[in-house]
N, C-alpha and C positions, 0 to 999 in steps of 0.2 A: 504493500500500500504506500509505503514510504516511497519506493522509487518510482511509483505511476505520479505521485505529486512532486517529487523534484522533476522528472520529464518535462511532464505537463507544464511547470514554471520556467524550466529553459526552452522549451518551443516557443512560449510564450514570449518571453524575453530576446529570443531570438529573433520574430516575427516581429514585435517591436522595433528591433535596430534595424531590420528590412526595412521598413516604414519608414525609419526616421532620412535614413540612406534614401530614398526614396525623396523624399519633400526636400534634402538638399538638391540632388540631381532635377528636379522641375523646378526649383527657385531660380538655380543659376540660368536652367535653360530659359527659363521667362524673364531673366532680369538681361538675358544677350538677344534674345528676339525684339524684346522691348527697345531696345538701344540698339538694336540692327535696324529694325524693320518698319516701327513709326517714323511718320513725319512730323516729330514735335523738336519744341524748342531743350534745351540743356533742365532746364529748371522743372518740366513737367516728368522728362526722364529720371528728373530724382524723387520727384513724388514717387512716380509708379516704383523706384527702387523702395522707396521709403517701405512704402504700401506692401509687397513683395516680404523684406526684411519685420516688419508690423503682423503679419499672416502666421510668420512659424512663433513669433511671442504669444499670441493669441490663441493662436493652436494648443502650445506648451500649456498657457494658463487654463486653458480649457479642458485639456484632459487631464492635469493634475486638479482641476475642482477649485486652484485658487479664481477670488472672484474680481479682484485687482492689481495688479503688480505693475509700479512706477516704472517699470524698466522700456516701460511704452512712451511713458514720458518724455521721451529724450527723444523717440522717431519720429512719433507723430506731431502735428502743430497744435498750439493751445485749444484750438477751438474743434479740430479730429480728436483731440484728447477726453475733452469736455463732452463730448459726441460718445465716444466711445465709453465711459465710465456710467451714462444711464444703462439702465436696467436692459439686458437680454437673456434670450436664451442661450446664441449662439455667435458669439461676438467674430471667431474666426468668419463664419458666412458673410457678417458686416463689413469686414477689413474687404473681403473676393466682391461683393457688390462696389465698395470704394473704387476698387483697383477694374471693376467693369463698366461704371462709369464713365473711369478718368479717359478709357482707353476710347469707349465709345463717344467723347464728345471730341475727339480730331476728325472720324469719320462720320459723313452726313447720310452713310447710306450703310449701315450695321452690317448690311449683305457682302461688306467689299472691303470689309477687317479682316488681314491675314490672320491663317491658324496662329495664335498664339500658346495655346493650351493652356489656360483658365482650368479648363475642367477638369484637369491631371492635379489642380492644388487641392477639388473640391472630392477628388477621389482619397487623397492620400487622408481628409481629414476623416471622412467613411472607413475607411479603413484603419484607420488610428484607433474610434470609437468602436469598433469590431473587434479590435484586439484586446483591449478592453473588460 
């Protein structure tokens, strides 16, 4: 019985680092397409980095259960901050709506946004919660 629950905790734990390995590999790939592939100016590119680096704090806070942690403080600006510390459910999903947004107001026509892969950040965090 003892060694089906150590297994069981390092599959666990394993599947975990998958994951996390995971959400660094589509951060970087989103934060080089972003800087590749928009046509914006230097300063909205740092948002969307902001936004990007803001996602995996969020994430962390969210599946360890904490409900605030200042460490957002420093990424996001006073008034995303102030945005951010009312009440949700799912603050990471708040950060991927920011960061879909920002992206969607360069293009006037949503149909003609390169793949960026958004959706690869919204998987890793399903699957965070699954491991779980």
């Amino acid at each position: 019985l003892l060694a089906f629950r150590t297994n069981t905790s390092y599959r666990a734990f394993l599947e975990g680092h998958k994951q996390f390995a995971d959400l660094v590999c589509v951060s970087r790939r989103l934060a080089r397409n972003c800087h590749a592939y928009l046509p914006i100016s230097g300063e909205r590119k740092d948002t969307l980095t902001r936004y990007i680096q803001a996602y995996a704090y969020a994430l962390r806070d969210h599946l360890q259960g904490r409900h605030l942690d200042d460490s957002l403080k420093s990424i996001l600006g006073p008034l995303e901050y102030a945005e951010y510390r009312r009440p949700r459910r799912n603050r990471p999903l708040w950060i991927l709506n920011l960061l879909s947004q920002t992206i969607l107001q360069v293009y006037s026509d949503p149909n003609n946004v390169p793949p960026l892969e958004l959706h690869a950040l919204e998987i890793c965090l399903a699957d965070m919660e699954r491991v779980l």
